[in-house]
Structure formats: C-alpha cells, structure tokens
Residue, then its C-alpha position, 0 to 999 in steps of 0.5 A: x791407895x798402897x792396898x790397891x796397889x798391891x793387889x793391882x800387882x799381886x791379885x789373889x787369885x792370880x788373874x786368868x787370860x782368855x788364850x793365854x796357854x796359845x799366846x805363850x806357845x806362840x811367843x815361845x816358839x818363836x823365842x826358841x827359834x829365833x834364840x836358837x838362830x842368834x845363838x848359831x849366828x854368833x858361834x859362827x862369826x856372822x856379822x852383827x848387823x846380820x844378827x840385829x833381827x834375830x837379836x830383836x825378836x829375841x827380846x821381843x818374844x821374851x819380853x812377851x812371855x814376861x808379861x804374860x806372866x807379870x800380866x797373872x801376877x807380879x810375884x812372878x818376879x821373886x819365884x824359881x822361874x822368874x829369878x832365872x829368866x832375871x838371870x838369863x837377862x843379865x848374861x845376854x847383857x853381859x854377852x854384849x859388854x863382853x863380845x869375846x866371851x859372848x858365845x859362852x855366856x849365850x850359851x850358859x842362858x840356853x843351857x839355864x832355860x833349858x834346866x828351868x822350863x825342866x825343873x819341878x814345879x817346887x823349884x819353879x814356884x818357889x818364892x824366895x820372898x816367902x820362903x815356900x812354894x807359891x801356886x804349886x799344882x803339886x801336892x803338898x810337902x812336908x818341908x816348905x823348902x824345895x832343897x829338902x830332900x822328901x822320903 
C-alpha cells in the first residue's frame, strides 16, 4: 500500500498534462497582475476591503500553478523552486499578522519570485531531500551541489 503511494505522489517519470506550458502561462499571467495590483494596493493605502478580489485571485492563481506542478510530482515541494514559493506563502501570511510591515514583506515575495523564476535550472531543481539536482535539462556537473562553483 505504502509503495503505491509513493508512486501515486512521486511517479517516475513525472506525469505530463496535455496543455499544461498554456495552463500555467494563463495562471501566471494572471498571478502577476493581480500580485502586482495587491501589491500597488497596499503601498498606497486602498482600503482592504477593496484588495479583498485581488487578494483572492492572488492566491487562486498560485494555488493553480502549485498544483499544476504537485499534479507532475510531489517532489516539487523539497526542490529550489518549491521551497521558495513555501517561502514566498509564509511572508504574505506574515503580511496579514503584521499589517504595519505588510508592504515590506510583499514585497520581499515579488522580489524572491523574481529572483526564482530567474534562477538556473541547478538551483531551481535541487532537492534538498536528495541533496543533488533532480530533472534538470541542463547538462551534467561535476559536483552534485549547486553552491559549487564550476570551471
């Protein structure tokens, strides 16, 4: 039972969704905007009640592309890219425990998406459960760490 399981949650291959580069462009997109909006919303003082739509298709989108890609494989979660969406998850939690420091904290998460959705695919596909890159479609490195500098 535990075996199926885990491959239930960790297939090997990673399954494949017809549409899925289209479907995750669309969630995306519509993440930005609407990230972007909240974000604008809050740095000039709108009332929150205003922000309340932004704010729920903020975490609608997102809650999209997380499972778009837990939908490929649950391993997402312990890799570069999921850790920092984890990361980015609990600093909007924190915006809304700490209200007065919200616009700092929002923007810390644009600024780590933007640095994540930039980053190389050995920092993005690194599993710190594994200790090495996973699915990378770069090509192989000496060192299984990505905080080792190669010549």
């Amino acid at each position: 039972m535990a075996l199926r399981v885990s491959a239930l949650l960790f297939p090997s291959p990673p399954r494949a969704l017809p549409y899925n580069r289209g479907i995750s462009i669309g969630f995306r997109t519509l993440h930005l905007l609407a990230s972007s909006l909240l974000l604008g919303g809050h740095a000039f003082d709108v009332a929150p009640q205003r922000l309340v739509p932004l704010l729920v298709v903020t975490v609608g989108s997102g809650l999209g592309l997380i499972l778009l890609e837990l939908y490929r494989s649950c391993d997402w979660v312990y890799q570069g890219m999921g850790v920092l969406v984890i990361a980015k998850a609990a600093l909007t939690a924190l915006a809304g425990l700490w209200w007065d420091q919200r616009v700092l904290l929002l923007s810390l998460v644009v600024i780590l998406g933007s640095v994540g959705s930039h980053m190389s695919a050995r920092y993005r596909h690194y599993s710190f459960r594994h200790g090495r890159v996973l699915d990378s479609k770069s090509p192989p490195t000496r060192s299984s760490s990505p905080l080792t500098p190669h010549p």
